[in-house]
C-alpha positions as a printed NumPy array, in Angstrom:
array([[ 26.483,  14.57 ,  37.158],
       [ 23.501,  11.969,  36.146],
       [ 23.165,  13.687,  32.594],
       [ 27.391,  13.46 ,  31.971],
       [ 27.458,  10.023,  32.752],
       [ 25.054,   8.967,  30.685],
       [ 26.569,  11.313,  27.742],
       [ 29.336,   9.163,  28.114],
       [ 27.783,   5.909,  28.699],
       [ 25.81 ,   6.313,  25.698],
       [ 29.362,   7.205,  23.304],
       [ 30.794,   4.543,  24.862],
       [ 28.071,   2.095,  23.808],
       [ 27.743,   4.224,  20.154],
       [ 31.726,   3.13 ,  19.728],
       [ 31.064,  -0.5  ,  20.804],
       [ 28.435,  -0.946,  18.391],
       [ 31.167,   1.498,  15.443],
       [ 33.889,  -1.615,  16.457],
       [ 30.901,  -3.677,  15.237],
       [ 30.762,  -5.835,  11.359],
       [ 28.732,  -3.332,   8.512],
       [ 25.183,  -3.564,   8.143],
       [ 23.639,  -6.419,   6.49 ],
       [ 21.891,  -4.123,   3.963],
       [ 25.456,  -2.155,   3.252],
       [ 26.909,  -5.726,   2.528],
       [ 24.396,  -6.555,   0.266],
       [ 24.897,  -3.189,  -1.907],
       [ 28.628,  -3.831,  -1.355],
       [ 28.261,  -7.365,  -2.796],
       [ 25.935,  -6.407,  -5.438],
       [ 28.715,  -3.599,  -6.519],
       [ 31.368,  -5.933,  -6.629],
       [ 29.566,  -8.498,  -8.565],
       [ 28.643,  -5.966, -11.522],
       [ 32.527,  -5.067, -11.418],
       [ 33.334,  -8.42 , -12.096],
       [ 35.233,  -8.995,  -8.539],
       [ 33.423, -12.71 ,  -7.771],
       [ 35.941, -13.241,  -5.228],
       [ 35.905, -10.27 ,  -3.347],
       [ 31.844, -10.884,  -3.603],
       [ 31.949, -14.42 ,  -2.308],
       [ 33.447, -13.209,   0.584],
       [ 30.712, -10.695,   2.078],
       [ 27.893, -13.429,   1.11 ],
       [ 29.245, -16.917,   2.072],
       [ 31.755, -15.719,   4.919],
       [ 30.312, -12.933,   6.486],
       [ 26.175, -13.556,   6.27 ],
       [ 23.983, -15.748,   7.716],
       [ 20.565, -16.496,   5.623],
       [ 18.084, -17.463,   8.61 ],
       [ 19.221, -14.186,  10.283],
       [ 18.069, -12.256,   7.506],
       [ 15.023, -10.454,   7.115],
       [ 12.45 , -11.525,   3.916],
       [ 13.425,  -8.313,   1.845],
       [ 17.498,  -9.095,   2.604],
       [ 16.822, -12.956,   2.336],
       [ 15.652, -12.311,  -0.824],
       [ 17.997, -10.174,  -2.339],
       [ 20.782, -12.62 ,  -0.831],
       [ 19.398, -15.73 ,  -2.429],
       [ 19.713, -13.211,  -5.78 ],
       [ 23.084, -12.274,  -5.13 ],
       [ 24.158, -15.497,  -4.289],
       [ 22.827, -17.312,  -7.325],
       [ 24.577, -14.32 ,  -9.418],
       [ 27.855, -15.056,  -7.982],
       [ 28.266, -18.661,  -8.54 ],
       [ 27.086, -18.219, -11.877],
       [ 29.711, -15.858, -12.603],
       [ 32.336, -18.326, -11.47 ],
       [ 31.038, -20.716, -13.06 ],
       [ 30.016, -23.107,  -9.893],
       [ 27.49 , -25.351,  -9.364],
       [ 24.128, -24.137,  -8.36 ],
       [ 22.388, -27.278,  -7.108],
       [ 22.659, -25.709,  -3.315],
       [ 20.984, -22.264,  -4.596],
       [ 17.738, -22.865,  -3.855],
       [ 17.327, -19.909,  -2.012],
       [ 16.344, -18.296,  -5.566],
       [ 13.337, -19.783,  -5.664],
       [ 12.085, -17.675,  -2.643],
       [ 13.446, -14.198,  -4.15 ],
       [ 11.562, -14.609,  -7.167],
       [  8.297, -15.556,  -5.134],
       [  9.474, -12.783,  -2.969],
       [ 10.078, -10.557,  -5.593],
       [  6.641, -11.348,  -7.161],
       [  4.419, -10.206,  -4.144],
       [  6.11 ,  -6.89 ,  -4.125],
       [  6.334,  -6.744,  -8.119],
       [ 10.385,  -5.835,  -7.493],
       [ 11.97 ,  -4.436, -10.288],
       [ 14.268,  -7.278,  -9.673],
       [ 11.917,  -9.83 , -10.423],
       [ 13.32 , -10.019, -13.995],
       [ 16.852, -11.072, -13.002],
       [ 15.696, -13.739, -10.357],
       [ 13.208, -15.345, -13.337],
       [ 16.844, -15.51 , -15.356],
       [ 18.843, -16.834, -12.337],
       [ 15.761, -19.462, -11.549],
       [ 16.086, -20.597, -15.029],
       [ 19.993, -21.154, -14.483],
       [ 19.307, -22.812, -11.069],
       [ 16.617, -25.197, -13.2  ],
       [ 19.656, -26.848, -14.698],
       [ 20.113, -28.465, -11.862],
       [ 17.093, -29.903, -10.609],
       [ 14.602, -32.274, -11.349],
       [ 12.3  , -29.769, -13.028],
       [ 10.498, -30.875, -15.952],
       [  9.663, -29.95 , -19.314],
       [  5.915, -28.274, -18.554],
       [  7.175, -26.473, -15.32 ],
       [ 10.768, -24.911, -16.836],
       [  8.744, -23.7  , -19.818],
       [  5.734, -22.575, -17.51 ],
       [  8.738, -20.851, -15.767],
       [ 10.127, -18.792, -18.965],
       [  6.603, -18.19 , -20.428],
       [  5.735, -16.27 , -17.392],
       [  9.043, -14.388, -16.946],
       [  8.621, -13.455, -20.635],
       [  4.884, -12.524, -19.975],
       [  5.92 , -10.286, -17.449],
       [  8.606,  -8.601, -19.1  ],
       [  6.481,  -7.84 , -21.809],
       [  3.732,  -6.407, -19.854],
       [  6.249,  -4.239, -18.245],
       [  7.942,  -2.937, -21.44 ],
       [ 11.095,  -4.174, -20.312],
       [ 13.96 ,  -2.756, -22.709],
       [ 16.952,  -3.912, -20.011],
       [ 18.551,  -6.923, -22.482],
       [ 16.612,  -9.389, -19.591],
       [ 13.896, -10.419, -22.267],
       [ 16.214, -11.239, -24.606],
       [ 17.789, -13.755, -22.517],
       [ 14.613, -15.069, -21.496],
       [ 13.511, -15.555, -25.204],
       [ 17.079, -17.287, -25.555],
       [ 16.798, -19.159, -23.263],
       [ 13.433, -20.175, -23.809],
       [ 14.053, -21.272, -27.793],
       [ 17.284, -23.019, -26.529],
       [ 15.436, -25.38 , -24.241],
       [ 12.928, -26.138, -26.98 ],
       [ 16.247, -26.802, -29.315],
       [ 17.986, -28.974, -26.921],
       [ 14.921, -30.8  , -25.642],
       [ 14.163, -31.247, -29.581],
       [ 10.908, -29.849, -29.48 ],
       [ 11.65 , -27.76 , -32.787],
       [  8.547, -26.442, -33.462],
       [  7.958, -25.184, -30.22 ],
       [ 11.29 , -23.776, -30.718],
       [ 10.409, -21.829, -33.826],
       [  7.137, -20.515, -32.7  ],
       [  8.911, -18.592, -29.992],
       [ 11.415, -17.804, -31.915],
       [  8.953, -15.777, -34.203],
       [  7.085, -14.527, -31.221],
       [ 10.577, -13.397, -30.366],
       [ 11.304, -11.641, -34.232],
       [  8.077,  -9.788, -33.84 ],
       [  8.006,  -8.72 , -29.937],
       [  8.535,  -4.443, -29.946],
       [ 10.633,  -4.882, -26.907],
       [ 13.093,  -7.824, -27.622],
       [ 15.847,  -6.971, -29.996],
       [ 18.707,  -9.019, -31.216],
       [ 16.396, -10.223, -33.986],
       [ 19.573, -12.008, -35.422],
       [ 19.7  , -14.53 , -32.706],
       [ 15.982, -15.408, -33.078],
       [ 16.452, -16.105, -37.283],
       [ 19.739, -17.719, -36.184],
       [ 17.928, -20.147, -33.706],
       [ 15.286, -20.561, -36.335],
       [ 17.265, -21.617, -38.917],
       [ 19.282, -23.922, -36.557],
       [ 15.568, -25.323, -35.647],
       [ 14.105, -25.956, -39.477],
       [ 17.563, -27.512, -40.193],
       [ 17.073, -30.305, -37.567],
       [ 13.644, -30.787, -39.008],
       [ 15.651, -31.286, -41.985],
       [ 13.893, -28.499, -44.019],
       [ 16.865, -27.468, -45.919],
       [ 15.645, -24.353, -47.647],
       [ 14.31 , -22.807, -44.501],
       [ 17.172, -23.704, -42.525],
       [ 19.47 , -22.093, -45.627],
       [ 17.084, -19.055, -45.881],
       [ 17.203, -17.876, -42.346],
       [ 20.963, -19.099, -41.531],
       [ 22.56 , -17.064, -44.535],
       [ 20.251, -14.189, -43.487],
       [ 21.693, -13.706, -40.294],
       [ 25.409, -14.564, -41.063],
       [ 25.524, -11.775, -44.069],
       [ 23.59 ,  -9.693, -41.783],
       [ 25.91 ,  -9.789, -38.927],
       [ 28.761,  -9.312, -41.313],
       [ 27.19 ,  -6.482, -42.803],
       [ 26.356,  -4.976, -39.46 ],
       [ 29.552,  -5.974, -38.021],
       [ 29.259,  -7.84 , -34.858],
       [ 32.352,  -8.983, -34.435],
       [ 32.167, -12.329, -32.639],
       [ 28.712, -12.941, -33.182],
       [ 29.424, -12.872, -37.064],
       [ 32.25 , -15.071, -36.659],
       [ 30.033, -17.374, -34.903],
       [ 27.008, -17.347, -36.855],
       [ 28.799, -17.268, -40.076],
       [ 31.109, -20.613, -39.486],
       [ 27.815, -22.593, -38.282],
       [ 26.628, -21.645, -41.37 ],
       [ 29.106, -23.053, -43.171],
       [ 29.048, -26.157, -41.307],
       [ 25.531, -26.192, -42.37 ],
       [ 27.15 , -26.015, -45.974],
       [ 29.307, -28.392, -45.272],
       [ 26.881, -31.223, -46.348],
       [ 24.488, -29.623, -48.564],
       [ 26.918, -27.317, -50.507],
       [ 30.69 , -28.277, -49.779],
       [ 32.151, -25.314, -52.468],
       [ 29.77 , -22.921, -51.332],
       [ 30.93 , -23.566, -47.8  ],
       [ 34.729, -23.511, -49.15 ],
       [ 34.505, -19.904, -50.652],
       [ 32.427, -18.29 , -47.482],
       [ 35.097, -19.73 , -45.508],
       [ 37.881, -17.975, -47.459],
       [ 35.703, -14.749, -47.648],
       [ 35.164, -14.537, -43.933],
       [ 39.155, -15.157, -43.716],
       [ 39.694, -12.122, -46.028],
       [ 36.791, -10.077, -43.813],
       [ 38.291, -10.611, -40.282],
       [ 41.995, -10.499, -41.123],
       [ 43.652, -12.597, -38.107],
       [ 41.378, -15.16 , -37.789],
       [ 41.697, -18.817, -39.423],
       [ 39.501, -21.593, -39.395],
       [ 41.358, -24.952, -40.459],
       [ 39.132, -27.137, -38.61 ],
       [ 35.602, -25.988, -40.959],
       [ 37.863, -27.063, -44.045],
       [ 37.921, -30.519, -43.491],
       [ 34.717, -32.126, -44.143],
       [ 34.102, -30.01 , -47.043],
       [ 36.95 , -31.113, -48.65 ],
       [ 35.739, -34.853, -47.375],
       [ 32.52 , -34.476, -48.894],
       [ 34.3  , -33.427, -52.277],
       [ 36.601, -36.105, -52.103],
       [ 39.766, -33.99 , -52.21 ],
       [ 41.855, -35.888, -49.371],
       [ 45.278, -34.268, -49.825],
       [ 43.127, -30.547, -48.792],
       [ 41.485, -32.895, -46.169],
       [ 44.408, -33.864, -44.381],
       [ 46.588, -30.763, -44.89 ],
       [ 43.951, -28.921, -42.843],
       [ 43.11 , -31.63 , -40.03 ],
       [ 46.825, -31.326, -39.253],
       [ 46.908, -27.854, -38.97 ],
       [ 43.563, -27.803, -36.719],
       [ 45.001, -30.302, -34.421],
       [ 48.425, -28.131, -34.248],
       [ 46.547, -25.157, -33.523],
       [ 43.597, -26.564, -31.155],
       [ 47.057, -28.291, -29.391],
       [ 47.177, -27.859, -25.698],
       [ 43.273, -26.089, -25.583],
       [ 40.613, -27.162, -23.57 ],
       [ 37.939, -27.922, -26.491],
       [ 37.177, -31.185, -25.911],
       [ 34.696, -31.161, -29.115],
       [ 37.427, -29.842, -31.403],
       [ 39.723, -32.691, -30.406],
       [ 37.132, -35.431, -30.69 ],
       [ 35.845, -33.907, -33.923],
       [ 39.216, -33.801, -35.134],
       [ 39.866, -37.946, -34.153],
       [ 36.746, -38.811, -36.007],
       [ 37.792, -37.315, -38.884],
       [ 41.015, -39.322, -38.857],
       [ 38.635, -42.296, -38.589],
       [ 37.162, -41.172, -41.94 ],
       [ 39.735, -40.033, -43.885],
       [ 41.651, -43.269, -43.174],
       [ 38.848, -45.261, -44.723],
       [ 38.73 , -43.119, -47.561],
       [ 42.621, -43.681, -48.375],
       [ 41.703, -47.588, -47.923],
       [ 43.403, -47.92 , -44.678],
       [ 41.799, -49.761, -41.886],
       [ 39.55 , -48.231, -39.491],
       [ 41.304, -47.247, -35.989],
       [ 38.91 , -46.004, -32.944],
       [ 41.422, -46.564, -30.952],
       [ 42.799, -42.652, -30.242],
       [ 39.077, -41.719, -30.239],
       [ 38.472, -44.199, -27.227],
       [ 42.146, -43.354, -25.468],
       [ 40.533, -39.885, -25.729],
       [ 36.85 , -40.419, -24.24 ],
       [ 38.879, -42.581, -21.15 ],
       [ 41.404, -39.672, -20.356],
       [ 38.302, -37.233, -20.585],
       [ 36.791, -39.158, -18.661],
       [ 39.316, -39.633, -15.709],
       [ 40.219, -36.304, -15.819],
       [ 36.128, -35.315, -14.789],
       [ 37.001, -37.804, -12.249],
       [ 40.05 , -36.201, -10.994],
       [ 38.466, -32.7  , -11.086],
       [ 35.399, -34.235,  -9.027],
       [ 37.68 , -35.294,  -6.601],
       [ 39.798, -32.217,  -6.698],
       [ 36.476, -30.267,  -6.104],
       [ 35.262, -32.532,  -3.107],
       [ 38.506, -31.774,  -1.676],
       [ 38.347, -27.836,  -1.941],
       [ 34.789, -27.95 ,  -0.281],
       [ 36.211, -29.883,   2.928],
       [ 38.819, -27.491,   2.949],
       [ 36.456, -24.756,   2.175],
       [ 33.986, -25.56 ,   4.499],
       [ 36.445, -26.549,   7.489],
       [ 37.922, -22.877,   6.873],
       [ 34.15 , -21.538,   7.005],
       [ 33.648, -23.504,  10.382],
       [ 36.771, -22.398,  11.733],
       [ 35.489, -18.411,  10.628],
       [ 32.299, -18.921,  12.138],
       [ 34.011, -19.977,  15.6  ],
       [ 35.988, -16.786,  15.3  ],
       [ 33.072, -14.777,  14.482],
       [ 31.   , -16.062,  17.442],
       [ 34.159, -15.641,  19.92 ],
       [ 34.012, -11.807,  18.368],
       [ 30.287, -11.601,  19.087],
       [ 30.666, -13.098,  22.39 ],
       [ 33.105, -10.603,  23.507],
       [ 30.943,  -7.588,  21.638],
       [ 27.938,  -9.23 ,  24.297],
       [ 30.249,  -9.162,  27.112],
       [ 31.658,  -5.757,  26.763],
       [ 28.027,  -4.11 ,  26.379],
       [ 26.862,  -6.027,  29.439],
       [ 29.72 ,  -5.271,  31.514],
       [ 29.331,  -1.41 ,  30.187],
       [ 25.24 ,  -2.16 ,  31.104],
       [ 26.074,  -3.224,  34.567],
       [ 28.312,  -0.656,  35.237],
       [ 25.873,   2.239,  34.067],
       [ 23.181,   0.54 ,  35.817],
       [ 25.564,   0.368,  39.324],
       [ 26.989,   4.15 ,  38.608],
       [ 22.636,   5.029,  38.196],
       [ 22.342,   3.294,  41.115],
       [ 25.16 ,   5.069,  43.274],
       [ 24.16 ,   8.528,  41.658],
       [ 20.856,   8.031,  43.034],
       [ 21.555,   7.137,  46.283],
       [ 24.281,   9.754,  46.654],
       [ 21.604,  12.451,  45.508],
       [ 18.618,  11.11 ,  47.4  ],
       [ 21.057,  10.658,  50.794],
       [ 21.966,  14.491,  49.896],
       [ 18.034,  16.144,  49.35 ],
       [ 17.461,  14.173,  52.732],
       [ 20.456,  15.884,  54.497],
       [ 19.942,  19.208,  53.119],
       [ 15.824,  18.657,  54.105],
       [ 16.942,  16.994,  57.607],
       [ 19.172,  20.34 ,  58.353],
       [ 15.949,  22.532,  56.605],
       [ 13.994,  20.781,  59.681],
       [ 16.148,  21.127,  62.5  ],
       [ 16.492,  24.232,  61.689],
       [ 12.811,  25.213,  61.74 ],
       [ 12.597,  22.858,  65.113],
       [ 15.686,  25.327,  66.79 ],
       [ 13.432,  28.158,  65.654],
       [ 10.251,  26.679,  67.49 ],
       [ 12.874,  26.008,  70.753],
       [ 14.094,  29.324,  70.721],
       [ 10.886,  31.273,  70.315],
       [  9.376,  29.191,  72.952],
       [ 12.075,  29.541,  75.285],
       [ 12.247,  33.054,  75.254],
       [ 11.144,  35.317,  78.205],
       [  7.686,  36.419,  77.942],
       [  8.883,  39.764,  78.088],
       [ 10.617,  39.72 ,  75.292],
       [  8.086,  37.468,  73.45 ],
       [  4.98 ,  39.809,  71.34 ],
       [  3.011,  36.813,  71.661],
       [  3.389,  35.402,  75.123],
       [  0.059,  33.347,  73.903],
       [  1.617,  31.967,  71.254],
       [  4.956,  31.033,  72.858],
       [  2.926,  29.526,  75.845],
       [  1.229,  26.754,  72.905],
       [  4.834,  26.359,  71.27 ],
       [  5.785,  25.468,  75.118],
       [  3.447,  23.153,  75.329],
       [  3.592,  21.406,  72.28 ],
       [  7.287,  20.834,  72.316],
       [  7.187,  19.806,  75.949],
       [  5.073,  16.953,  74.409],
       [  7.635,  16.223,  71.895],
       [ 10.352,  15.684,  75.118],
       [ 12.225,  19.083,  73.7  ],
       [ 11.203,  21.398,  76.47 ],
       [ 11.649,  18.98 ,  79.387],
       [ 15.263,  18.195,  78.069],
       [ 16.219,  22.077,  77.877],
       [ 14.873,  22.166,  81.629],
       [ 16.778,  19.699,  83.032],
       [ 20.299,  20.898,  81.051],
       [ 19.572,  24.037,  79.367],
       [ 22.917,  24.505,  77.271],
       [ 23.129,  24.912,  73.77 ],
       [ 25.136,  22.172,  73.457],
       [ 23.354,  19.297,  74.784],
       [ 24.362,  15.913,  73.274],
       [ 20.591,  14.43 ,  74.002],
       [ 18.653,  17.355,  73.191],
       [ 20.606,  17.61 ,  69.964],
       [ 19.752,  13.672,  69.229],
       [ 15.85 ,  13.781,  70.39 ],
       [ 15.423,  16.606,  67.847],
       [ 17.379,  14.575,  64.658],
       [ 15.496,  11.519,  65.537],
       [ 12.638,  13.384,  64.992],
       [ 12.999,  15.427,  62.043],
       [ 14.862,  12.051,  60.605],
       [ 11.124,  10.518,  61.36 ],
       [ 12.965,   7.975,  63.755],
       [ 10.118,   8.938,  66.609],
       [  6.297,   9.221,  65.426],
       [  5.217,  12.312,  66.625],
       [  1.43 ,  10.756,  66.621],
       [  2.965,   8.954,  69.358],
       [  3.557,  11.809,  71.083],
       [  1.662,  14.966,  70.2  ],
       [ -1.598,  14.687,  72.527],
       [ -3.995,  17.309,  70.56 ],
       [ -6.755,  16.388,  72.86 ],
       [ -4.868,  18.016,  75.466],
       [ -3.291,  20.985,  72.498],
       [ -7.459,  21.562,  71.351],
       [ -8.358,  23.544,  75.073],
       [ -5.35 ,  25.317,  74.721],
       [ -5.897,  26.345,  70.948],
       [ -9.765,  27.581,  72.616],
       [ -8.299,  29.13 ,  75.531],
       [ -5.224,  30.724,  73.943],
       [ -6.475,  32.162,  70.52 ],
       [-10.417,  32.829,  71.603],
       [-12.026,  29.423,  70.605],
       [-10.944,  28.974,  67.664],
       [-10.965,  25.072,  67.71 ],
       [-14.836,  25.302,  68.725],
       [-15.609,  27.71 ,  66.007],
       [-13.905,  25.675,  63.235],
       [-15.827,  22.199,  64.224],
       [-18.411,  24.361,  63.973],
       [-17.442,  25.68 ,  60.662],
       [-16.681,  22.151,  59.306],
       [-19.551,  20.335,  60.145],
       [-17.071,  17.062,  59.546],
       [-16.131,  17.769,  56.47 ],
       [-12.538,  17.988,  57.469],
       [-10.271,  15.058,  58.338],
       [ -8.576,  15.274,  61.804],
       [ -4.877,  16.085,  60.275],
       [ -6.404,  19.196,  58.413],
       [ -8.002,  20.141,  61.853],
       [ -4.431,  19.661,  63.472],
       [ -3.37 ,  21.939,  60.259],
       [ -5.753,  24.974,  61.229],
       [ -5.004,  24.685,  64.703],
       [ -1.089,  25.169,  63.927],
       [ -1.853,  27.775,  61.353],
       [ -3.824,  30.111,  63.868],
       [ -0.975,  29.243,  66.65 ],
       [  1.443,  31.175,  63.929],
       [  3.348,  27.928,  62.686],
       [  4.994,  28.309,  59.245],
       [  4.997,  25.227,  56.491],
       [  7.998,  24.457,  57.408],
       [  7.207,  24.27 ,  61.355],
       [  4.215,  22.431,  60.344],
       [  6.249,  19.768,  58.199],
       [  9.15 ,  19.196,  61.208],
       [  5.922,  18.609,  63.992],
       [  3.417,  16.739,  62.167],
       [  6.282,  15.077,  59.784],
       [  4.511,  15.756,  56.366],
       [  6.286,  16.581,  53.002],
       [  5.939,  20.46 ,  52.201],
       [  3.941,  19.523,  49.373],
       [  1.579,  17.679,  51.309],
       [  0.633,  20.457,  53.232],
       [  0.044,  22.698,  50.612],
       [ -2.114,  20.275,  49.452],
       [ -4.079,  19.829,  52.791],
       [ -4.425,  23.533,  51.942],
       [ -6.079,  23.58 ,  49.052],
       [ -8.467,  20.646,  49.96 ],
       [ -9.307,  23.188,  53.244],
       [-10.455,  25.732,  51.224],
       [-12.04 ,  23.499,  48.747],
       [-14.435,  21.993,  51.675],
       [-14.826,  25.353,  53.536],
       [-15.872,  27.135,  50.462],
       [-12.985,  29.267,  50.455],
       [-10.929,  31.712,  47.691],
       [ -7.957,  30.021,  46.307],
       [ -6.248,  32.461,  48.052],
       [ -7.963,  33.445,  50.926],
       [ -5.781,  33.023,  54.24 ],
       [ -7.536,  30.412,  56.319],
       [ -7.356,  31.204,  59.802],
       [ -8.349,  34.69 ,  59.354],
       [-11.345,  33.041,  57.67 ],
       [-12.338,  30.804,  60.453],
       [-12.107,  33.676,  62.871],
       [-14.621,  35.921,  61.107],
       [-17.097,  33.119,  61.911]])
């Protein structure tokens, strides 16, 4: 009965726990899976509605703070609040993760928004590109880390920082995309204003990607080149921009016409193409097209002699302007809403762990109170079936020593039986009422095989020991003889009611001891007396 009810306690606590949210590590491959498959949504769910960080372990903590930065890059987001990326990548470094090489990139994107400066976000990069080198990474991740490394230098204008990684970059056996590295180069000399450089390396990578066919990459590289042109070679720039047009059927690029047709002076070309950029760039979101586009109207106007109008250029900037100001505000109003909805989700998803707690401690209690009746019911049942085991061996004792002593074999040993349950109040009882029915006979003998009466109370063995001598030819005298005090006065009582023909079970209603402590008493008789493990111990005693 015990082992079925806790089969069943223990499914129903197995099915509590199935009702339960997934693991925190099967969320995190979950997330990690959606993320690579593009779903950000579906992503942002399991990490910013379903996960707590300070719950996590290091190891998940990590990889969250990974995940997380990974996501909000994908969507584009802010990551001022992703902090927790600095701790992966220390993480990450301790137990030299094969991860490591992703959280340098994402730490690098999270850099964008802090106060780092110039020494620590290169320090950063130079030791994300160290490492990736020393591990012969071939992933694409030290590519972006060069890139991203030459592009800071470029931005930051530190151009000849920028070019001496960018070599490093040309020559490294593990980084490929070569073209991006002479492409950044050439970008670099031509900002130090080293025009043949700048030319060399910028047509090298433009006819190379064209040759190699890159598809957008050549598009790209090839019209910064000619805006390169632009300046320092206005035809030159007009005929690669008609050959790329006649290469990539489909594509046009009005906009690259227009300053060098400025530069040459030919205004009609000039304008015909600044209209038809801003009629195709019409409605887009490229801000830089659109004010490129108005300061060319500034200059072309000057060139025809007509006065100089900012005007549209500064209507521009303002609506640009209060448009980031509308989206700011349009964004602080999606985070209240988001993070009410998040509040309201964590207030459901404690009132769902609350009642998870409650369940499993009302199922606890209740196993613990079933345990607890099972017990008692079993326990109240051994003591039954060993109360009825008693008064059964104390009827035996009754009826041997109330038989006739003629039909007794061992009128001596029914004569001791007499005597010692005429101590116990049994014999005097059958005396005054002998029927086999008797309500207080019945109850003196339960009371004392339920141990309600002490029979040390009652049992006199100072008066039992002549008896024992006199009945069964001194065999009290010969075993304190024998013992020499080395037995206690219970395994002296033991021998006695051993010789008088008691069985254990006699011996365990009179002298109310547990079976299995006289067995013991038993063995520790022997033990003293020198005896065989087996050797019976009266018969012992009497060859003394």
């Amino acid at each position: 009965m015990t082992r079925g009810f806790v089969y069943i306690f223990i499914i129903g606590v197995a099915l509590l726990l199935a009702c339960g949210k997934q693991s925190t590590r099967e969320g995190l491959a979950e997330a990690e899976r959606l993320l690579r498959a593009g779903r950000y949504d579906s992503a942002a769910w399991i990490l910013e509605e379903r996960m707590m960080p300070s719950l996590l372990t290091d190891s998940d903590r990590a990889d969250y703070g990974l995940l997380l930065t990974w996501l909000h890059t994908g969507q584009r987001r802010s990551l001022v609040n992703d902090s927790l990326i600095v701790y992966s990548v220390d993480y990450y470094k301790r137990h030299a993760s094969e991860r490591l090489l992703l959280a340098y990139k994402l730490k690098d994107a999270y850099s964008d928004y802090t106060s780092a400066g110039v020494e620590e976000r290169t320090a950063l990069l130079r030791e994300a590109i160290d490492t990736a080198s020393a591990r012969g990474d071939t992933s694409g991740h030290i590519i972006d880390l060069y890139q991203s490394l030459v592009t800071y230098y470029l931005n930051k204008g530190r151009y000849t920082e920028a070019i001496a990684v960018a070599k490093e970059w040309e020559t490294s056996p593990f980084a490929g995309f070569k073209e991006e590295a002479r492409y950044l180069m050439g970008l670099s000399y031509g900002r130090l204003s080293r025009i043949d450089s700048a030319d060399y390396y910028l047509r090298m990578v433009a006819d190379s990607a064209e040759r190699k066919d890159m598809g957008a990459f050549a598009i790209h590289s090839g019209r910064n080149y000619v805006d390169f042109l632009a300046t320092s070679d206005p035809r030159a720039a007009i005929e690669r921009l008609r050959a790329m047009e006649a290469r990539f059927p489909g594509w046009r690029f009005p906009g690259s016409y227009v300053l060098p047709w400025l530069n040459l002076g030919v205004l009609d070309s000039a304008r015909k193409y600044l209209e038809e950029d801003k009629t195709s760039i019409a409605g887009s979101g490229d801000l830089a097209s659109h004010a490129l586009n108005l300061a060319y109207q500034i200059v072309l106007d000057v060139k025809e002699g007509k006065p100089a109008n900012a005007s549209p250029l500064g209507r521009y900037c303002d609506s640009v302007y209060m448009a980031t100001v509308r989206l700011e505000r349009t964004e602080r109003e999606r985070l209240f809403a988001q993070n009410r909805l998040r509040e309201e989700n964590l207030r459901l998803e404690m009132r769902r762990q609350r009642t998870v707690s409650t369940l499993l401690i009302v199922s606890l209690s209740f196993a613990l109170l079933m345990g607890a009746v099972v017990l008692y019911v079993r326990n109240r049942r051994n003591r039954l079936i060993e109360m009825e085991e008693r008064l059964e061996a104390l009827r035996q004792l009754l009826e041997e020593a109330t038989r006739s002593s003629a039909e007794a074999s061992k009128p001596d040993s029914a004569f001791f039986r007499k005597v010692l349950l005429r101590q116990l109040g049994i014999i005097r009882l059958v005396a005054a009422t002998p029927t086999q029915q008797n309500k207080e006979l019945l109850q003196r003998m339960t009371r004392i095989t339920n141990e309600d009466v002490p029979v040390d109370s009652l049992l006199v063995w100072d008066d039992l020991y002549p008896i024992v001598d006199a009945v069964y030819d001194r065999f009290h005298e010969r075993l304190l003889r024998l013992a020499a005090g080395r037995l206690s006065e219970k395994e002296i009582q033991l021998c006695c009611l051993l010789c008088a023909g008691f069985s254990t079970k006699e011996i365990s209603v009179v002298t109310q001891q547990s079976v299995r402590t006289i067995y013991q008493r038993k063995t520790d008789i022997r033990h003293k007396l020198g005896m065989d493990e087996k050797e019976d111990i009266v018969a012992f005693i009497q060859r003394v």
